[in-house]
PDB file of N, H, CA, C and O in Angstrom:
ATOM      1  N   UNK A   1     103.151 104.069 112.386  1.00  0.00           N
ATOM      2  CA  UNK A   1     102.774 103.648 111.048  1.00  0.00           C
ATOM      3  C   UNK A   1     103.725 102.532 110.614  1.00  0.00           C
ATOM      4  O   UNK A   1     104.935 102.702 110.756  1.00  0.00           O
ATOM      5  N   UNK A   2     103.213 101.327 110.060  1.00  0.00           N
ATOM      6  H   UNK A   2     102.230 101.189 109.945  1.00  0.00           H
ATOM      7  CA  UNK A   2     104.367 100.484 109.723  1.00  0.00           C
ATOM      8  C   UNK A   2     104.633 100.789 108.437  1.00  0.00           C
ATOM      9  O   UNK A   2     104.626 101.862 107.834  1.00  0.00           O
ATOM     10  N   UNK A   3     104.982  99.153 107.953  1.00  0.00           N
ATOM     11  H   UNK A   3     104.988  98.281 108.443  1.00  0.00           H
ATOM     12  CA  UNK A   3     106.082  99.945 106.281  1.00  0.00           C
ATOM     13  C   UNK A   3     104.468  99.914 105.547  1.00  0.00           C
ATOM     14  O   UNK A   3     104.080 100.953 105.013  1.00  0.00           O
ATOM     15  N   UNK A   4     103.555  98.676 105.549  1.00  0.00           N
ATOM     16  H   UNK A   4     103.871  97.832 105.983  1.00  0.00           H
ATOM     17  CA  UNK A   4     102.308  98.659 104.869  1.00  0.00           C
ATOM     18  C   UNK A   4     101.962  99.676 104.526  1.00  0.00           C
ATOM     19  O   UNK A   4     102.003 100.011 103.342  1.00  0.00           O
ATOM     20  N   UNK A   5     101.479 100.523 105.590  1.00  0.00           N
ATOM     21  H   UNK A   5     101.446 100.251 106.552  1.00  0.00           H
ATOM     22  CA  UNK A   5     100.719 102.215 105.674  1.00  0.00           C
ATOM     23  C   UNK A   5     101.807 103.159 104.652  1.00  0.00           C
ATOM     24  O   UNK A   5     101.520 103.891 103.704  1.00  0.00           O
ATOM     25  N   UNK A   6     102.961 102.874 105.166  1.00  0.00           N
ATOM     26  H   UNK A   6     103.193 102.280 105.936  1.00  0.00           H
ATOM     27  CA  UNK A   6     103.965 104.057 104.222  1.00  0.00           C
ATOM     28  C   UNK A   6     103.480 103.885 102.692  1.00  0.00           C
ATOM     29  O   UNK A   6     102.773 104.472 101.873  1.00  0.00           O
ATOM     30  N   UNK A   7     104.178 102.878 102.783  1.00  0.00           N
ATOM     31  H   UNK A   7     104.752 102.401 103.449  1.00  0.00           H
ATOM     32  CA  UNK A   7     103.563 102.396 101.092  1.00  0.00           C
ATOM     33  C   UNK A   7     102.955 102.812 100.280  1.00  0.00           C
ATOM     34  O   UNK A   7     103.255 103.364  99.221  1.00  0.00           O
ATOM     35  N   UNK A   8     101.554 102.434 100.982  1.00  0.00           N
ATOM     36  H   UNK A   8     101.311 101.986 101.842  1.00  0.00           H
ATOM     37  CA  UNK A   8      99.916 102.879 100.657  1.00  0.00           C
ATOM     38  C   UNK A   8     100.097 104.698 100.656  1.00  0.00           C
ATOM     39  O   UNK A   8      99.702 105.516  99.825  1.00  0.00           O
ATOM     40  N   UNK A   9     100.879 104.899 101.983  1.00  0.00           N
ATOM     41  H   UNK A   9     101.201 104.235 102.659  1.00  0.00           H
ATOM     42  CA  UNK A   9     100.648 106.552 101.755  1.00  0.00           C
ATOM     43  C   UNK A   9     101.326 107.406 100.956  1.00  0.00           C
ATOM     44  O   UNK A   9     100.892 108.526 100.686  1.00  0.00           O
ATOM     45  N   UNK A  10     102.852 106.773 100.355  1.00  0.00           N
ATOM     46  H   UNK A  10     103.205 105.863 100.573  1.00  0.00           H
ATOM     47  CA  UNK A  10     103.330 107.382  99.691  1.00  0.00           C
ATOM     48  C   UNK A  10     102.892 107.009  98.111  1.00  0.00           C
ATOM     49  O   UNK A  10     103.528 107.593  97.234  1.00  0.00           O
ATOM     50  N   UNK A  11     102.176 106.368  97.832  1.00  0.00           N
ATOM     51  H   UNK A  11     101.660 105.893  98.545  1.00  0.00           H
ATOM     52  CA  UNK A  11     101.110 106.165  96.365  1.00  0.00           C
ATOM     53  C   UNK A  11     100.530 106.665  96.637  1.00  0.00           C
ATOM     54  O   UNK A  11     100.967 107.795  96.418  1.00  0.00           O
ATOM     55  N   UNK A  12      99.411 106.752  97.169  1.00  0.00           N
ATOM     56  H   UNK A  12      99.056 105.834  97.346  1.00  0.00           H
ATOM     57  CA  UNK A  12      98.385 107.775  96.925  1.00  0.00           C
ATOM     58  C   UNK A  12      98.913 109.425  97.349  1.00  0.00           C
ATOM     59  O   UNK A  12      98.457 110.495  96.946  1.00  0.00           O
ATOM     60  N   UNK A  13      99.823 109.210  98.126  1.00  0.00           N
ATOM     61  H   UNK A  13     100.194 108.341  98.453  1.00  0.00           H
ATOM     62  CA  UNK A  13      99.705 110.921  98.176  1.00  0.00           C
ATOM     63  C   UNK A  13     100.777 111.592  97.158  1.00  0.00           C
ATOM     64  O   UNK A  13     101.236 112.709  97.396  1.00  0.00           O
ATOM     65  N   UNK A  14     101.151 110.839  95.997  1.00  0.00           N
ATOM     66  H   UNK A  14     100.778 109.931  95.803  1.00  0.00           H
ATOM     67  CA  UNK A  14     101.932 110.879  94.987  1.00  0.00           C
ATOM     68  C   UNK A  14     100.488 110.801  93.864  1.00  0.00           C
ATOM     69  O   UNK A  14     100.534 111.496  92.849  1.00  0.00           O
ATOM     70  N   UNK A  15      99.526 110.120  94.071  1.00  0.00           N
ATOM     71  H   UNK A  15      99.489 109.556  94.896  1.00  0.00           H
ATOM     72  CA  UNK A  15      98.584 110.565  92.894  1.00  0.00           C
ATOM     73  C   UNK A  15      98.290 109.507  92.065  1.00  0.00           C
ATOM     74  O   UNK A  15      97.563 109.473  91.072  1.00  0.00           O
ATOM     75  N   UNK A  16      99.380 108.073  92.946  1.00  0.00           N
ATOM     76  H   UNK A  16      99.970 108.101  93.752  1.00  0.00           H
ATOM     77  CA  UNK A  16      99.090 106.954  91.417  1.00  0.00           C
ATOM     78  C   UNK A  16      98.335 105.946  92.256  1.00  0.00           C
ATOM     79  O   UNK A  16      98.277 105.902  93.484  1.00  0.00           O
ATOM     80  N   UNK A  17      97.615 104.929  91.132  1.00  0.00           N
ATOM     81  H   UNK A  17      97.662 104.964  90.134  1.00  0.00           H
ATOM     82  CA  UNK A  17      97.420 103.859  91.368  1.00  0.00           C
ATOM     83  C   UNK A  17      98.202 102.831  91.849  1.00  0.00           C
ATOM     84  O   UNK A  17      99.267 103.107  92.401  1.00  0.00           O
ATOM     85  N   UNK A  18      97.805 101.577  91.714  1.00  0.00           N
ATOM     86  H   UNK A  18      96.940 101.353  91.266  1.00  0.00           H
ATOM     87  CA  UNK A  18      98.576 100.392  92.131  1.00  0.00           C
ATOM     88  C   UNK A  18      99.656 100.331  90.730  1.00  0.00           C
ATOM     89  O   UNK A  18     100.851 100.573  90.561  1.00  0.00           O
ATOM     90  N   UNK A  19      98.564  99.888  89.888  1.00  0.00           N
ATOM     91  H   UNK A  19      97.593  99.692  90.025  1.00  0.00           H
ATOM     92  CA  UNK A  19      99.107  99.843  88.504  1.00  0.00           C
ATOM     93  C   UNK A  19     100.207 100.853  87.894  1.00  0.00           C
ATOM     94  O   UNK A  19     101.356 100.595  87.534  1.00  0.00           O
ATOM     95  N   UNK A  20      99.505 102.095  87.886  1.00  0.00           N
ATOM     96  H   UNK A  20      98.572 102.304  88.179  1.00  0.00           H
ATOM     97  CA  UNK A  20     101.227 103.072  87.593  1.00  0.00           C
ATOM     98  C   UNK A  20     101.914 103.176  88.315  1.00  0.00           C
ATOM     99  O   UNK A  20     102.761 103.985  87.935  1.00  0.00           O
ATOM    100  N   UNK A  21     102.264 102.540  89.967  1.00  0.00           N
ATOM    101  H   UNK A  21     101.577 101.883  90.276  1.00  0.00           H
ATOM    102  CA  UNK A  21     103.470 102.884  90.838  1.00  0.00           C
ATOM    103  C   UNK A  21     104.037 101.549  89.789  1.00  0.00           C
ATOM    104  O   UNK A  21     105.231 101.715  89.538  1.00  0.00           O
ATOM    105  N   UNK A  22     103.585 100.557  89.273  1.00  0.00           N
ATOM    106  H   UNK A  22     102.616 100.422  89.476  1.00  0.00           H
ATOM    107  CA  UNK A  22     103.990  99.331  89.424  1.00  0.00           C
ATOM    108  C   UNK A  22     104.956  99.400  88.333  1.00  0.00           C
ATOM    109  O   UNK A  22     106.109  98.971  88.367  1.00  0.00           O
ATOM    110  N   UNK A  23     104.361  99.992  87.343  1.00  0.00           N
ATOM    111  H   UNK A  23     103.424 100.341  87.315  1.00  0.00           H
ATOM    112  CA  UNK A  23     104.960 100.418  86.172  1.00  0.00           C
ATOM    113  C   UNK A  23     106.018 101.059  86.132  1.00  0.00           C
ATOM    114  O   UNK A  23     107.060 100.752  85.553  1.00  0.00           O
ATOM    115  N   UNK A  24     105.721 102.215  86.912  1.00  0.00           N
ATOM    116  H   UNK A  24     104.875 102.463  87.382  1.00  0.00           H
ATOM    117  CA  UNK A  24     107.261 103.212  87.404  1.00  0.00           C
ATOM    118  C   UNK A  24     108.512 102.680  87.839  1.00  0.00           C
ATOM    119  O   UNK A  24     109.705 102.816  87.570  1.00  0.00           O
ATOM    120  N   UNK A  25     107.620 101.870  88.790  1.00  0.00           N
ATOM    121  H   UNK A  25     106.651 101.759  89.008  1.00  0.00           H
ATOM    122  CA  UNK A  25     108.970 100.780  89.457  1.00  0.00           C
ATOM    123  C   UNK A  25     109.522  98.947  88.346  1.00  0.00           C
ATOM    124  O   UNK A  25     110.234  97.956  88.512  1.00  0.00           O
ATOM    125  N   UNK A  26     108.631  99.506  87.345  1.00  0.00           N
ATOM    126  H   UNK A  26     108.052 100.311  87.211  1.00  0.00           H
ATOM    127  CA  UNK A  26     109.168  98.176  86.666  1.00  0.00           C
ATOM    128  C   UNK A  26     109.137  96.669  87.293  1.00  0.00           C
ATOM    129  O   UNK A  26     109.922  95.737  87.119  1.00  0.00           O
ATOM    130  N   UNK A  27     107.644  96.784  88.292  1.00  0.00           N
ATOM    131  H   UNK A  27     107.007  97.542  88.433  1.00  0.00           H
ATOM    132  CA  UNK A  27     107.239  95.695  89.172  1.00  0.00           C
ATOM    133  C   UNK A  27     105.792  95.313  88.355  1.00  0.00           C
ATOM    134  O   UNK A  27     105.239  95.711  87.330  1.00  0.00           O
ATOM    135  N   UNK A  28     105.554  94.473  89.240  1.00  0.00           N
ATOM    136  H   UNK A  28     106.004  94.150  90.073  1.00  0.00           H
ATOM    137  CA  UNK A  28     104.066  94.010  88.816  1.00  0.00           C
ATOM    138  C   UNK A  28     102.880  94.980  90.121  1.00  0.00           C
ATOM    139  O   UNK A  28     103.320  95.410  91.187  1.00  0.00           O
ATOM    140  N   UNK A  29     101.393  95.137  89.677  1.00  0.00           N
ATOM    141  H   UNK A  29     101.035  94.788  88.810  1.00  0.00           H
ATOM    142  CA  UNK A  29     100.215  95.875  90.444  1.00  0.00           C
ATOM    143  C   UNK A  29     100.527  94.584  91.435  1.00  0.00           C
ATOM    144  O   UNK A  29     101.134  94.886  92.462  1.00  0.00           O
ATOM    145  N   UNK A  30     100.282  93.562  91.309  1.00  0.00           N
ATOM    146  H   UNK A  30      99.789  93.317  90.475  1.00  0.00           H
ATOM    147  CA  UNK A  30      99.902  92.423  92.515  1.00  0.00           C
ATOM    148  C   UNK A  30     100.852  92.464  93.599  1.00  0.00           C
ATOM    149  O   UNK A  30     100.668  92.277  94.802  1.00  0.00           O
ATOM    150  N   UNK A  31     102.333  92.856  92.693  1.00  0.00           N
ATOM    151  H   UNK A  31     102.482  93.008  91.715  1.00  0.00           H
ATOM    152  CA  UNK A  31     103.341  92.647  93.773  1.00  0.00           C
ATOM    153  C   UNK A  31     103.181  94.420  94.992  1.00  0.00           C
ATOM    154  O   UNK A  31     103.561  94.495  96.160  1.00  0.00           O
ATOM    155  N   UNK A  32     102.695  95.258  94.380  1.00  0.00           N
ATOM    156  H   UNK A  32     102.387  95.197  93.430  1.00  0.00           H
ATOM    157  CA  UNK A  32     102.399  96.538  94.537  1.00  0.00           C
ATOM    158  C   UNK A  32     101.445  96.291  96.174  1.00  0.00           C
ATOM    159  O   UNK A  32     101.480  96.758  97.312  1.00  0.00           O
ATOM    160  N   UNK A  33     100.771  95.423  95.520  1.00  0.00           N
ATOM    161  H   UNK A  33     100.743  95.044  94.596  1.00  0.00           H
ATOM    162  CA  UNK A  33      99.331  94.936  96.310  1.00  0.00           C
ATOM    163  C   UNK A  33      99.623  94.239  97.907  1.00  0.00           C
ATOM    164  O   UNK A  33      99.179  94.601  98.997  1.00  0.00           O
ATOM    165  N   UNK A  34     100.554  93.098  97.557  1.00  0.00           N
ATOM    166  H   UNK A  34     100.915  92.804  96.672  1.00  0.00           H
ATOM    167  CA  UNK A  34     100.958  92.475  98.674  1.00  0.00           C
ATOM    168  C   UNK A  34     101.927  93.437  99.450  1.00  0.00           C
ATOM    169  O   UNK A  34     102.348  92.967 100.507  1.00  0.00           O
ATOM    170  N   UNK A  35     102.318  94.589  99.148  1.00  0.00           N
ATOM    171  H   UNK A  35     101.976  94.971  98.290  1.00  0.00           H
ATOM    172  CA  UNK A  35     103.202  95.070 100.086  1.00  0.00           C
ATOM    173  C   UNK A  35     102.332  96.164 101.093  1.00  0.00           C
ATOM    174  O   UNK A  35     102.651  96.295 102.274  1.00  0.00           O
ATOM    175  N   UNK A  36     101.139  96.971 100.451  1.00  0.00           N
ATOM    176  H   UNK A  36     100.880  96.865  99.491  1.00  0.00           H
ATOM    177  CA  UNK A  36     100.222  97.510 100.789  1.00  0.00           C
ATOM    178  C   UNK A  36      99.253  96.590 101.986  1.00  0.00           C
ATOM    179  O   UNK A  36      98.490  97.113 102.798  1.00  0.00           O
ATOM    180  N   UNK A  37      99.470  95.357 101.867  1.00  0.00           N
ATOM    181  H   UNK A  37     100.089  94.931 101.207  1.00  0.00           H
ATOM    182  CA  UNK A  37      97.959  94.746 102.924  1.00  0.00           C
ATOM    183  C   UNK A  37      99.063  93.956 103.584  1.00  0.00           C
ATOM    184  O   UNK A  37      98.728  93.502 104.678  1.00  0.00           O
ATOM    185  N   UNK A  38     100.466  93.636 103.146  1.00  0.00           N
ATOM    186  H   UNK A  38     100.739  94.004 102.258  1.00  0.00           H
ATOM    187  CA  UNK A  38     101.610  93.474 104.699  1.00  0.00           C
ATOM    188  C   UNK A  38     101.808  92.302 104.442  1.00  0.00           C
ATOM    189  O   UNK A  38     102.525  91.601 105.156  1.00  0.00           O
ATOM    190  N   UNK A  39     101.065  91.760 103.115  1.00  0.00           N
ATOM    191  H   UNK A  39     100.483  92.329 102.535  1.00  0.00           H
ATOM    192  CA  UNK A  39     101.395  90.272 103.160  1.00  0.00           C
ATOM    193  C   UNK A  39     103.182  89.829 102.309  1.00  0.00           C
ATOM    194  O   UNK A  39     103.716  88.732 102.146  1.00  0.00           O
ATOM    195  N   UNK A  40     103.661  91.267 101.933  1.00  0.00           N
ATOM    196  H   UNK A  40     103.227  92.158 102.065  1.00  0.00           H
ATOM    197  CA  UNK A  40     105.287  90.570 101.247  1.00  0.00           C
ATOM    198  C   UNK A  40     105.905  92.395 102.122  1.00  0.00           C
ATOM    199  O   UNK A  40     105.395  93.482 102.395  1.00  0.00           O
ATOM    200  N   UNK A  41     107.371  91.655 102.254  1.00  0.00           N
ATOM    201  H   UNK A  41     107.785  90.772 102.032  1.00  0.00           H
ATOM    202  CA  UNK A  41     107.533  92.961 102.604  1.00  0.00           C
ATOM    203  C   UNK A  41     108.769  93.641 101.713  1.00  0.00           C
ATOM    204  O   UNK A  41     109.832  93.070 101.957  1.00  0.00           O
ATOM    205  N   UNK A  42     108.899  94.768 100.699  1.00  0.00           N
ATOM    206  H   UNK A  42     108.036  95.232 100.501  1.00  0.00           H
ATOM    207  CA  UNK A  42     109.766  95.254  99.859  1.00  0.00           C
ATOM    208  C   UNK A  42     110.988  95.293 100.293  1.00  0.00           C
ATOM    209  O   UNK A  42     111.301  95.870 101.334  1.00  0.00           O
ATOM    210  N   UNK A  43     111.872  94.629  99.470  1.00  0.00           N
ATOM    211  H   UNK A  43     111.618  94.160  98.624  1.00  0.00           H
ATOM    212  CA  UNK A  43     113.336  95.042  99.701  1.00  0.00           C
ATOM    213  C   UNK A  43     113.588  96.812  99.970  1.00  0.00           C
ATOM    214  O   UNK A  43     112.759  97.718 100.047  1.00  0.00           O
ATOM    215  N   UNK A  44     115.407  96.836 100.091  1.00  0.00           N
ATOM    216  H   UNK A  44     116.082  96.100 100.029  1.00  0.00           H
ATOM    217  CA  UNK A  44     115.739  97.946  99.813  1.00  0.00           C
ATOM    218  C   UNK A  44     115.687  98.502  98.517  1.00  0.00           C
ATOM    219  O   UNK A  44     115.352  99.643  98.200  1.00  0.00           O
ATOM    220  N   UNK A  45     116.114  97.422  97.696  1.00  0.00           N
ATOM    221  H   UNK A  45     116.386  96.495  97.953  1.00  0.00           H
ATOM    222  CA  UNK A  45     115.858  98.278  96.341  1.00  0.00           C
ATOM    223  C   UNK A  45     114.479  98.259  95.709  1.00  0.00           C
ATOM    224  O   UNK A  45     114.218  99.052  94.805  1.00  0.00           O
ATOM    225  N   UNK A  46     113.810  97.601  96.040  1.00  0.00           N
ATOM    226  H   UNK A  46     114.022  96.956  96.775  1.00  0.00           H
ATOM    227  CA  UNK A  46     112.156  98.166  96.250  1.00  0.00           C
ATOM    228  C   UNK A  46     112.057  99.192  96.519  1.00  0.00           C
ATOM    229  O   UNK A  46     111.653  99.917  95.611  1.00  0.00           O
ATOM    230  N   UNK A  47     112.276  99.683  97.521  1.00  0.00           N
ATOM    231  H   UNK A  47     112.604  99.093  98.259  1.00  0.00           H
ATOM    232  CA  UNK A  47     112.097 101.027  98.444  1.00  0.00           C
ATOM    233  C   UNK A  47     112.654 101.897  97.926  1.00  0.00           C
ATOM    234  O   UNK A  47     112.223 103.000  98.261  1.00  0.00           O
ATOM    235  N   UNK A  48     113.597 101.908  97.104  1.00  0.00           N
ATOM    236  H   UNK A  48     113.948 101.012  96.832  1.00  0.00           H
ATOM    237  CA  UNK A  48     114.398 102.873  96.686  1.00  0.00           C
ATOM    238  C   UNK A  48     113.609 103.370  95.192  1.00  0.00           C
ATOM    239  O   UNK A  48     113.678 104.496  94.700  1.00  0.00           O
ATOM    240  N   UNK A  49     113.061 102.512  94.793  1.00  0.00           N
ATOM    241  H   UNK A  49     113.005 101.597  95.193  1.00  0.00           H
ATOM    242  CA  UNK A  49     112.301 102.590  93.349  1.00  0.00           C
ATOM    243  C   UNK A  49     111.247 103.282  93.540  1.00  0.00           C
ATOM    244  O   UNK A  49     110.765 104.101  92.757  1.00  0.00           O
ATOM    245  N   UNK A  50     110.670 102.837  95.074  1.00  0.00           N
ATOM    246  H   UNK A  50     111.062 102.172  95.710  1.00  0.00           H
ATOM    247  CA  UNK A  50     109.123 103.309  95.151  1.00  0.00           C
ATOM    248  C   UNK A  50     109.372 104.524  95.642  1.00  0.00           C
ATOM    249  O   UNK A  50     108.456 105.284  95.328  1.00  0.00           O
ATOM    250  N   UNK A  51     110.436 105.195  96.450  1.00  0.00           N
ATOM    251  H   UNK A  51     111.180 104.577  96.705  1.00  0.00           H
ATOM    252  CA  UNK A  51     110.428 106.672  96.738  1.00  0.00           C
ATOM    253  C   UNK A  51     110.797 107.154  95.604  1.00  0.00           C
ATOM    254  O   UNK A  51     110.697 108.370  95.771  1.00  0.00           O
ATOM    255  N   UNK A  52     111.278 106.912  94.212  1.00  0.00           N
ATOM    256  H   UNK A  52     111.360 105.924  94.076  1.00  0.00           H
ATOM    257  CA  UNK A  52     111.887 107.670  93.534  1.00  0.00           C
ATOM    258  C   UNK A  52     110.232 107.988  92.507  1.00  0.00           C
ATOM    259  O   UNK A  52     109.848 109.142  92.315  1.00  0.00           O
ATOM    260  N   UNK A  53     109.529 106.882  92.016  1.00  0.00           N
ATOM    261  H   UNK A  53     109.841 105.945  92.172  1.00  0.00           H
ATOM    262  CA  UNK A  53     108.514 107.223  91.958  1.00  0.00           C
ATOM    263  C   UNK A  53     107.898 108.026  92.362  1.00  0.00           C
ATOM    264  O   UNK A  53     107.768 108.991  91.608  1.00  0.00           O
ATOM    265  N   UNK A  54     107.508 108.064  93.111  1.00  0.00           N
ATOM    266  H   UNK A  54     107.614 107.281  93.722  1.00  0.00           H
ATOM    267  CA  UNK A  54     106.443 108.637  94.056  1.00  0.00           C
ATOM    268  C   UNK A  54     107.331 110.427  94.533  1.00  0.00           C
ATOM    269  O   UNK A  54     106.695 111.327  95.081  1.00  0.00           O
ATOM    270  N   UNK A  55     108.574 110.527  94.222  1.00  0.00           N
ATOM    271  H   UNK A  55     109.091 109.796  93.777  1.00  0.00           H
ATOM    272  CA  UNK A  55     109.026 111.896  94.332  1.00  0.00           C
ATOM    273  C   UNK A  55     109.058 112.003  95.472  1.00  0.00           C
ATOM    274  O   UNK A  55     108.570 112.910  96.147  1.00  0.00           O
ATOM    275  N   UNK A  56     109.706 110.982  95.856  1.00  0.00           N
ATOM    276  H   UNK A  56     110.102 110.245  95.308  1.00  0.00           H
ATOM    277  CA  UNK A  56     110.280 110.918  97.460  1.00  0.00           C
ATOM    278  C   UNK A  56     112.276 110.980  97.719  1.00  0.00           C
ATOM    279  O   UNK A  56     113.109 111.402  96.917  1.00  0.00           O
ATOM    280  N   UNK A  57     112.444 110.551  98.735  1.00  0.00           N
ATOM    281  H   UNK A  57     111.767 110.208  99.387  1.00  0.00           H
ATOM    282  CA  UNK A  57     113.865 110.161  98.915  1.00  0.00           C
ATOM    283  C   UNK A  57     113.670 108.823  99.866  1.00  0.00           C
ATOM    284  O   UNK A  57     113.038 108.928 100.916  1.00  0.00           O
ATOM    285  N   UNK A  58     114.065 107.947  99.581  1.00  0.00           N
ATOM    286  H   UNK A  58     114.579 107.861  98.727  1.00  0.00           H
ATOM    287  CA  UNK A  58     114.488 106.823 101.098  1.00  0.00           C
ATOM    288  C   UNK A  58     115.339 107.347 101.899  1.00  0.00           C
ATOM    289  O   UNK A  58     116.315 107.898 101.391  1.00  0.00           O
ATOM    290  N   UNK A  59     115.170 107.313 103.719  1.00  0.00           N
ATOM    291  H   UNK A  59     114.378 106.865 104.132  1.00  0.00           H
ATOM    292  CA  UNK A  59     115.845 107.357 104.474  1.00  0.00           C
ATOM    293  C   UNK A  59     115.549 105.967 105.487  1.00  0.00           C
ATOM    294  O   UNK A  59     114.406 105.601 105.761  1.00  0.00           O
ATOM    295  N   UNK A  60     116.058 105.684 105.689  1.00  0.00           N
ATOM    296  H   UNK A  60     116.986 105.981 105.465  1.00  0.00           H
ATOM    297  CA  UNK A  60     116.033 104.466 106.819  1.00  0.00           C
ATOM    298  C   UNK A  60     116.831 104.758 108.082  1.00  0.00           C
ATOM    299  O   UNK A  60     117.966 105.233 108.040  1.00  0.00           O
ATOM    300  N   UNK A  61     116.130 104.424 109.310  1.00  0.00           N
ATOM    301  H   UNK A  61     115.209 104.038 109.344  1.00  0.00           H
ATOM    302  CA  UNK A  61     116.551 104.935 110.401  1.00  0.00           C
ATOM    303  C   UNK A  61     116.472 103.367 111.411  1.00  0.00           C
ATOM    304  O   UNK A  61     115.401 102.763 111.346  1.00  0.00           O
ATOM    305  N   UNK A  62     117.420 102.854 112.166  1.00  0.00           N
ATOM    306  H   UNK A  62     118.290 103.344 112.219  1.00  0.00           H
ATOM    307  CA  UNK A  62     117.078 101.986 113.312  1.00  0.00           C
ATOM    308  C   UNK A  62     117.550 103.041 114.503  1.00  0.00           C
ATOM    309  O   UNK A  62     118.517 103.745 114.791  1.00  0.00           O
ATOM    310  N   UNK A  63     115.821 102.580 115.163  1.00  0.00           N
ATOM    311  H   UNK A  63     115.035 102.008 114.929  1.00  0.00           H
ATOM    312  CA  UNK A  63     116.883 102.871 116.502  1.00  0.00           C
ATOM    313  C   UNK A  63     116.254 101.972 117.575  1.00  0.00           C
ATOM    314  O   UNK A  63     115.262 101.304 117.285  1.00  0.00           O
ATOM    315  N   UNK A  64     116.935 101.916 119.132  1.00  0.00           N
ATOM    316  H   UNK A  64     117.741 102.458 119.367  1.00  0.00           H
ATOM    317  CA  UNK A  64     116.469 101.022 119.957  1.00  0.00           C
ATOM    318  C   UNK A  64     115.280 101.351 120.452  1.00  0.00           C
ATOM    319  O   UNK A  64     114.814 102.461 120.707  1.00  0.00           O
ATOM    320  N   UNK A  65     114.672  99.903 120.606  1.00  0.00           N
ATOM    321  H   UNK A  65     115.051  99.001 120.399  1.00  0.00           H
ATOM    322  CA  UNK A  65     113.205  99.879 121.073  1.00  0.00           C
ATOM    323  C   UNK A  65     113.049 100.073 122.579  1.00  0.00           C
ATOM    324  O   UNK A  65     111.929 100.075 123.088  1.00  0.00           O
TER     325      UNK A  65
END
């Protein structure tokens, strides 16, 4: 799953729209939008906003390919 899909899956399986994640996170729906179809890709502190929304935690993991 890339970050696009996460995104998308952690909004909807949190229950919101584009529009109220956007709100939660004190972003704009459009910017919500482009991260969902892969065309911008969210910072960390993006990420950190959108799991807290959505009643998540961020973890970030690298490992070798």
């Amino acid at each position: 799953m890339d970050l696009a899909e996460l995104v998308y899956a952690a909004r909807t399986e949190a229950g919101l729209t584009q529009t109220q994640l956007a709100a939660a996170m004190g972003t704009s729906q459009s910017a919500v939008a482009t991260w969902e179809n892969g065309a911008r890709t969210p910072g960390i502190d993006a990420l950190e906003r959108l799991a807290a929304a959505c009643g998540k935690r961020l973890h970030i993991t690298i490992t070798a390919a």
